[in-house]
C-alpha positions as CSV (number, residue, x, y, z in Angstrom):
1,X,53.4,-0.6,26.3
2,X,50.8,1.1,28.7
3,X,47.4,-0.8,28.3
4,X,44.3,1.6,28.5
5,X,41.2,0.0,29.9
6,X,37.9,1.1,27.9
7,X,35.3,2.5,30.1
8,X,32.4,1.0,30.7
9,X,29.6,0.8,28.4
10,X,26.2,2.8,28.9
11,X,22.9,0.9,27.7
12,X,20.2,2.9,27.9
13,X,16.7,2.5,27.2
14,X,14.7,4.8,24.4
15,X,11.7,3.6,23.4
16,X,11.3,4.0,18.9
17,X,8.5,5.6,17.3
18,X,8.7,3.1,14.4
19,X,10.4,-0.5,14.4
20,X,10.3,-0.8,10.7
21,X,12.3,2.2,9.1
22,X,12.3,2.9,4.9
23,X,15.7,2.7,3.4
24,X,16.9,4.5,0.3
25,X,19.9,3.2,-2.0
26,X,19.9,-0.5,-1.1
27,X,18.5,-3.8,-2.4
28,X,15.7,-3.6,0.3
29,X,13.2,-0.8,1.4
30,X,12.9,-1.6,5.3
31,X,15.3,-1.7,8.0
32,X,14.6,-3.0,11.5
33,X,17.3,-2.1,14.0
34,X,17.1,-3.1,17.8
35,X,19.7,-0.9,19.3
36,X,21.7,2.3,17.7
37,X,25.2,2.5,19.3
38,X,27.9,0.0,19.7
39,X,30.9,-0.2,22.3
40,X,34.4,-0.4,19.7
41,X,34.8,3.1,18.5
42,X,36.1,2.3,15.2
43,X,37.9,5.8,13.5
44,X,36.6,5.2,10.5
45,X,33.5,4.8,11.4
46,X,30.8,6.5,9.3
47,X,28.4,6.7,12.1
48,X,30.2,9.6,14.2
49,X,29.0,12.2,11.4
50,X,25.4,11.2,12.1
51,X,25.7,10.9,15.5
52,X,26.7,14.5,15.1
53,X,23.9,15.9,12.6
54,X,21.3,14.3,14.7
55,X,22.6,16.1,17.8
56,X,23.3,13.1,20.0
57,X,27.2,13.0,21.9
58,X,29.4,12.2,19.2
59,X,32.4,13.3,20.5
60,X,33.8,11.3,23.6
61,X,30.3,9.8,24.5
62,X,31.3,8.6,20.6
63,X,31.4,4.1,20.8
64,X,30.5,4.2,25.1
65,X,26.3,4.8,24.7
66,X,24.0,1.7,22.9
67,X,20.4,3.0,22.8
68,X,18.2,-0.2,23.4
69,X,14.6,0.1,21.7
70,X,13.1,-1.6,24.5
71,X,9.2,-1.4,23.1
72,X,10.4,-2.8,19.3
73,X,8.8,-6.2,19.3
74,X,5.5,-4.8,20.3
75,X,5.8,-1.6,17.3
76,X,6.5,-4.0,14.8
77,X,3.5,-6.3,15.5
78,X,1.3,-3.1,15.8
79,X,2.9,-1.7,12.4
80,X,2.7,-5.4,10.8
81,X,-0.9,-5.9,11.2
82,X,-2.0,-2.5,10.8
83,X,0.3,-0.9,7.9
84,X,-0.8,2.7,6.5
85,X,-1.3,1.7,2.9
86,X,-1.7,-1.6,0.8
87,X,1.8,-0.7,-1.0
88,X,3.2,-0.9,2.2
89,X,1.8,-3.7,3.8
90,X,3.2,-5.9,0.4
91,X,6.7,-4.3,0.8
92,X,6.9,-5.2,4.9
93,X,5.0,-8.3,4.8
94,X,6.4,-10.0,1.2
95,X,9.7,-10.5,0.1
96,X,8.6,-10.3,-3.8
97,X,6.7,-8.6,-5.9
98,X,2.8,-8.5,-6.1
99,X,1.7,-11.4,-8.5
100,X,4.9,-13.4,-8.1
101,X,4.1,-17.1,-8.0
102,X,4.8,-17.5,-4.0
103,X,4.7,-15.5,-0.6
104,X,7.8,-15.6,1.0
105,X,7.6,-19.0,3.3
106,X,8.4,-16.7,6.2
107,X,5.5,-14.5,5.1
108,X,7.8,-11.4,5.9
């Protein structure tokens, strides 16, 4: 059996516009992701097809590329302590609901 060596992986730097991202369709309504990429290439993988639609390498570049958000600790402190309305400060800042009995101990 011939063994194929995988190349090397590319990390590279790209600064995020947001750190905390709203997510539709789940249990939650943020996501915080520190890097976009990963290195095994998986077939089945889900995330070639939006590699694709958002026009970044998806073909052989596809599981060899991790984009590194290099400035997300300091956009997520900026975005914590100055959120664009009340509804969303409770929804990134509490784990439940406005009037429940208590904050989440982690006060996130």
């Amino acid at each position: 059996m011939e063994s194929r060596r995988r190349p090397p992986a590319r990390y590279v730097e790209q600064p995020c516009g947001r750190a905390l991202n709203p997510v539709r369709g789940m249990p939650f309504r943020w996501s915080l992701n520190p890097y976009v990429g990963c290195v095994h290439r998986c077939t089945f993988c889900y995330v070639r097809a939006f590699e694709a639609r958002a026009e970044r390498e998806s073909a052989e570049g596809y599981g060899r590329t991790v984009r590194v958000k290099p400035n997300l600790a300091i956009r997520l402190r900026s975005e914590l302590s100055h959120p664009r309305s009340s509804s969303e400060r409770r929804s990134a800042r509490q784990s439940q609901p406005p009037g429940s009995a208590s904050p989440s101990p982690t006060g996130v």
